[in-house]
N, C-alpha and C positions, 0 to 999 in steps of 0.2 A: 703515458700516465692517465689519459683522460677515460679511456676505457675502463681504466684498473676499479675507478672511484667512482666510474658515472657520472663526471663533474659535469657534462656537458650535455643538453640535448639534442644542438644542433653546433658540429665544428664548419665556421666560414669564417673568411676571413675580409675585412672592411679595412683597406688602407688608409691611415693617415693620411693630412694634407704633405704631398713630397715637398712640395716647396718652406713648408713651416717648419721652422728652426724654434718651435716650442716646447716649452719646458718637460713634454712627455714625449720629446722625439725619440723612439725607441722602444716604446712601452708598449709592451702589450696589455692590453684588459678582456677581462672576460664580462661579459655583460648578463645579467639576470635578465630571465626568459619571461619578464612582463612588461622590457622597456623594449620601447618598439625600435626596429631598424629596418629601413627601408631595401625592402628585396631580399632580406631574410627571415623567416617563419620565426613566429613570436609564439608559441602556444601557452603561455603562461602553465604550465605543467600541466595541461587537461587534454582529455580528449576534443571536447568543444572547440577547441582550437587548432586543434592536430594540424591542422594545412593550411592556417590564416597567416598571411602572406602581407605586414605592413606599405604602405603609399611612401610612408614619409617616419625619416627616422626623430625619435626624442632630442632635445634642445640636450640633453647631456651629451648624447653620442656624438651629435655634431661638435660640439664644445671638445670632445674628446680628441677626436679629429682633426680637428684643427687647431690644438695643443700639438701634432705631431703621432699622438698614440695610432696603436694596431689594434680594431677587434679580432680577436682570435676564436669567438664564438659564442653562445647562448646559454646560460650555465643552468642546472637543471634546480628543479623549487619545488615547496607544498603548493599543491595547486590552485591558484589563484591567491598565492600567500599565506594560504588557511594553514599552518601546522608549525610546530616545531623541531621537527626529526626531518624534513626532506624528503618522510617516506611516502606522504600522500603523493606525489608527482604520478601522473601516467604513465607515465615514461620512465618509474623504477626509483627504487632507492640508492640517493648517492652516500657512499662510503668517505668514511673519517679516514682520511691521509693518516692521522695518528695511533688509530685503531682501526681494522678496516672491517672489523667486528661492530663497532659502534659506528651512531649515529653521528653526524658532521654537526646537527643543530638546523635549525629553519629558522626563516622561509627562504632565505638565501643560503641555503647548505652549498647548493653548487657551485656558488661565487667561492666561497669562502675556502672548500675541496680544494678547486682552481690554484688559487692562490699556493695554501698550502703543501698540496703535491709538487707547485712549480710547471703549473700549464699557462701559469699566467702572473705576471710584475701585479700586477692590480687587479681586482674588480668590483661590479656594483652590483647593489645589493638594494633592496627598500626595504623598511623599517617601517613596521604599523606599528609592532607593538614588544619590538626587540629583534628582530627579521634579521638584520645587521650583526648586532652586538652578539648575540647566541651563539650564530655560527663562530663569529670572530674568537668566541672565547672558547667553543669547543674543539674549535680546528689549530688554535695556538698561533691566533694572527690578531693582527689591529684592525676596529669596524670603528668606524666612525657613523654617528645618527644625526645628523647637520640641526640646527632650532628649523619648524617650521618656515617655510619661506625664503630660507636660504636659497637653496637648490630648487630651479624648475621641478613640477611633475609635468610639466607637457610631454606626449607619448609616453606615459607610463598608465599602463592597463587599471583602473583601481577598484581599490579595494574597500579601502576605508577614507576617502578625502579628506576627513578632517586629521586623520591622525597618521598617514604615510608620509614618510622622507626618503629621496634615494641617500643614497649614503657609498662611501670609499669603501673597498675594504685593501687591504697590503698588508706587507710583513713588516714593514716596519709603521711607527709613527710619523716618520718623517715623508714616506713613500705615500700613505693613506692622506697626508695634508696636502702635498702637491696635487694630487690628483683632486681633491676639496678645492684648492685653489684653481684649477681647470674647470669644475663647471658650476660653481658657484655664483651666484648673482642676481639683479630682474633679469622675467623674460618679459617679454609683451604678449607673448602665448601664453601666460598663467599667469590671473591676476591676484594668485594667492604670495606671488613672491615680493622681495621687498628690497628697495633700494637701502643699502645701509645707512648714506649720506642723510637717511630721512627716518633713522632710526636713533630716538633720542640716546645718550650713552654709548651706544655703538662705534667700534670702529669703524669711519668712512671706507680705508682705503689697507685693507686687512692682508697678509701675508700668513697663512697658516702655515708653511714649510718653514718660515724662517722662525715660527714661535716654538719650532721641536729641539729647543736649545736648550732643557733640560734642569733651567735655572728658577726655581722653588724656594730661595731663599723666602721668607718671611710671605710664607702662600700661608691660608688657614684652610685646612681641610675638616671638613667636620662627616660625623663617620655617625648615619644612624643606626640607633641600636633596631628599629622596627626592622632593617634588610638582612640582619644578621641570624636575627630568631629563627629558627626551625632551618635553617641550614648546615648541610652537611659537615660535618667539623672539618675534616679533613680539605673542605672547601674554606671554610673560614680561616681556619690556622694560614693557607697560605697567603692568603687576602692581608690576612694582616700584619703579616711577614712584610710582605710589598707596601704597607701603606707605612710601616717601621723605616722601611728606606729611604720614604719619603721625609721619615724625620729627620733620618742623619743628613739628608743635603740640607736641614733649615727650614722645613715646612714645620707648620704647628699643627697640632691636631685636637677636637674639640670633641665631645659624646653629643649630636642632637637627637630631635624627637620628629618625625614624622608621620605621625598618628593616623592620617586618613589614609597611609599607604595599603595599611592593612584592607581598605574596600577599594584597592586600585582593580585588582583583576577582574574583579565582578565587573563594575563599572566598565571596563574598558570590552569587556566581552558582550556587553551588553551593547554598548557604543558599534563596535566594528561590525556585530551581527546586522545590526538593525541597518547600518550604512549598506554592508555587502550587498542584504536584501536587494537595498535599491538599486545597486550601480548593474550586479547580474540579471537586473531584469531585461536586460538590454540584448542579451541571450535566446532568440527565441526562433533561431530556426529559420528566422526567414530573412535578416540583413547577411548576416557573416555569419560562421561559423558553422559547426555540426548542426545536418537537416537530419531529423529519422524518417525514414520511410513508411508512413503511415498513411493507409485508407477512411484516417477518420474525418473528423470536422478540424478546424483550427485549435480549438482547447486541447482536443487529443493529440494532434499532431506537435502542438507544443509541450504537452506534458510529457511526451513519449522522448520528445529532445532533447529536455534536459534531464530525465531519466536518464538516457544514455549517455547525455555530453557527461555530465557532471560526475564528480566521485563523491564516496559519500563523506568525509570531511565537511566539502565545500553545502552536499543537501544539509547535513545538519546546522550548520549556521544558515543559511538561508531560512528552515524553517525556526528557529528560535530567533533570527530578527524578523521576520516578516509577523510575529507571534509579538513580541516586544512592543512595534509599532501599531499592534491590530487594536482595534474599536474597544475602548475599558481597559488595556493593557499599561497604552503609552503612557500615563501619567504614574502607574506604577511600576513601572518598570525604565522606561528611556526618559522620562523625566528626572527621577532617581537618582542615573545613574549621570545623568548631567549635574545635578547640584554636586554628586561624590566629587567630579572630576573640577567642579569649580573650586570644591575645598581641597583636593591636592596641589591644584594650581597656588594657592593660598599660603599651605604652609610649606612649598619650596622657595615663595618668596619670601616668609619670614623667617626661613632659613638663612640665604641668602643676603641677609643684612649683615648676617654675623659672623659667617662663612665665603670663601673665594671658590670652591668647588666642595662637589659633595663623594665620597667614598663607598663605594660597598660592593661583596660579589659583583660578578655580570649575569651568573647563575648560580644559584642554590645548589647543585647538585651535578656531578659528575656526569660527563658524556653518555648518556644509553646507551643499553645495548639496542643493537637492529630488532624492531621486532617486539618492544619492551613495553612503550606504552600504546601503540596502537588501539587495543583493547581495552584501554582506561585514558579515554579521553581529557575527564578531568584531573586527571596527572598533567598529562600534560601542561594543559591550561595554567595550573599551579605552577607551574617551571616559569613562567615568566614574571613572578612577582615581582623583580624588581625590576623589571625593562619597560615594564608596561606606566609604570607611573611618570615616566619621562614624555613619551606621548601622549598623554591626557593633559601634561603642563607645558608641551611643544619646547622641549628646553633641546639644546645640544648633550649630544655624552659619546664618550670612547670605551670601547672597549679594549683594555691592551693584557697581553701577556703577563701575568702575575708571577706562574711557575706551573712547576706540578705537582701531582697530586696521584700515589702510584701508579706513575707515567702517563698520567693522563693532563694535558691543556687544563687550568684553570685562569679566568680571566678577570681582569677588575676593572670596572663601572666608576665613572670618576664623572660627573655631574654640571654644568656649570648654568650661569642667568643666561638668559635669552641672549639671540647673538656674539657669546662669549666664546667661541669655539677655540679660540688662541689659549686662554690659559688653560680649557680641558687638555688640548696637545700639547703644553707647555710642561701642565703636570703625567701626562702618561707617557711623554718624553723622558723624564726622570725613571719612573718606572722602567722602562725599557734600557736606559742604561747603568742601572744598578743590577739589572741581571746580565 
């Protein structure tokens, strides 16, 4: 199968602890090709990395591992995370298990393929800016986007620091939580993560498999109209079908407003550029990665390397955040788009007084075709309108199977407060067994 879809860039396999009798004894996962794994090539979809060869594997993998699970291999991405479709990868575009004419979704299409063809029980995925959820909803699987700090990024290649999560993805809800509860937690190798015990309101001692218990009674789900607008109807109608479900088990449903969502993508592309900038500068020829062979001085020799390392997805955001942050820019532009991000941060939590989870598409718009928006980059971009605003306010969200949509995967986006990851699976547990 792995052939079929291109799910994979690189197939190896990383045994489980044999002695661990943990909760993923048996499981295979596919891993996204920007978490590092020790003694197998990580290239994050790019040529610059073609042959980089990690020391030391990510605190997930290890987590993973010593839950019991099987790496089964490196699953194929937009390179360096940068896309939607999967098809920036160097290494080719992965094919939708559900159409193999269409796109799977990015930046984790290959995790997601995985899953859905059945190359793999589980896999991970990271989420800047919907990374996770995308693929989950176009491939007809469950993605889970953990709140910031849940999950280690130690050994994860990045992208965006302040706005990546790795993230589950499975076929079910219940499958996508266990594996949430495998590598969930602090590390002491990233001090971005956080002990629950010391997060006010938070569950201390959280069990996300056993919250996919499907029981919604007297949940309030509140459904804004801003995620609804300008999307496809045929996308809508069955979103709303599935959140109808949610009323027959006793959920209630409420109309809100979240008005700054509309400047989320800007904001957030402004945000991720100007971060990539920085983290790719790291890129240069001469530590790791693709050297080009050049007779020139150092400037040339570097320019000419990431000329070649780089696709152009990845130069164009480069050169619009390195632009963002330039001398007279940054207060018009990455200062900007940081106040946007504070007032989305803003009005999810005064949502969230009123509401227990939030509802809407996962995507606007049916799975592309191969090939579709390549050419129209801000198409793309707009594809992520409602995935993106979840990352700019670090919250938790799932994406789960909704239905379809002239046989195509359509997915729904279920929302919750910081740390709350149980009642998002709680409620997309519901969802999942009403279909």
């Amino acid at each position: 199968m792995a052939a079929d879809h291109n799910a994979f860039i690189t197939e190896a396999t990383i045994e489980g602890d044999a002695d661990a009798e943990g909760p993923l004894a048996g499981t295979t996962v596919a891993v996204k090709d920007n978490i590092s794994t020790a003694g197998v090539r990580t290239t994050c979809g790019s040529e610059m990395l073609a042959d980089y060869v990690p020391p030391y594997s990510a605190t997930v993998v290890d987590r993973l591992t010593e839950a019991g699970a099987t790496i089964v291999g490196k699953a194929n991405m937009d390179e360096f995370g940068m896309g939607t479709t999967t098809e920036t990868s160097a290494f080719g575009p992965t094919r939708n298990p559900a159409d193999p004419e269409r796109v799977p979704g990015g930046s984790s299409g290959g995790s997601a393929a995985a899953v859905a063809a059945g190359d793999a029980d589980v896999a991970l995925g990271s989420d800047t800016g919907g990374s996770v959820r995308c693929p989950a909803a176009f491939c007809g699987v469950v993605g889970i986007k953990p709140t910031y700090g849940l999950v280690s990024r130690y050994g994860l290649i990045a992208y965006a620091n302040s706005l990546e999560q790795i993230g589950p993805i499975a076929g079910t809800v219940e499958e996508a939580a266990a594996a949430l509860d495998a590598i969930a937690g602090p590390d002491p190798h990233d001090g971005t993560t956080r002990d629950l015990s010391e997060v006010e309101g938070a569950d201390p001692d959280p069990s996300y498999a056993a919250a996919a218990d499907g029981d919604v009674d007297g949940l309030t789900v509140g459904v804004p109209t801003e995620l609804f607008d300008g999307a496809d109807e045929r996308v809508v109608e069955t979103v709303e079908d599935a959140i109808a479900d949610l009323e027959d088990r006793g959920a209630e449903t409420t109309e809100i407003s979240l008005p700054s969502v509309e400047h989320a993508v800007q904001a957030y592309y402004v945000i991720a550029m100007a971060e990539a900038s920085s983290n790719l500068a790291r890129f240069d020829g001469v530590r790791y990665g693709h050297r080009a062979e050049s007779d020139g001085n150092w400037n040339e020799s570097f320019a000419e390397t990431r000329d070649e390392g780089f696709g152009a997805e990845v130069k164009r955001r480069i050169l619009l955040g390195t632009y963002a942050l330039s001398a007279g820019y940054h207060d018009k532009y990455y200062k900007k788009a940081q106040d946007a991000r504070a007032w989305v941060r803003q009005d999810f939590e005064d949502a969230f007084a009123d509401v227990d989870v939030i509802a809407s598409p996962t995507m606007p718009v049916l799975p592309f075709e191969l090939g579709e928006s390549l050419d129209d980059p801000l198409r793309m971009y707009l594809a992520d309108a409602n995935t993106t605003p979840v990352n700019l306010a670090n919250l938790p969200a799932i994406s789960v199977p909704a239905g379809e949509a002239d046989g195509l995967p359509v997915g729904l986006q279920l929302v919750g407060p910081k740390f709350d990851e149980e009642t998002v699976i709680r409620a997309a547990s519901a969802v999942e067994d009403a279909n």
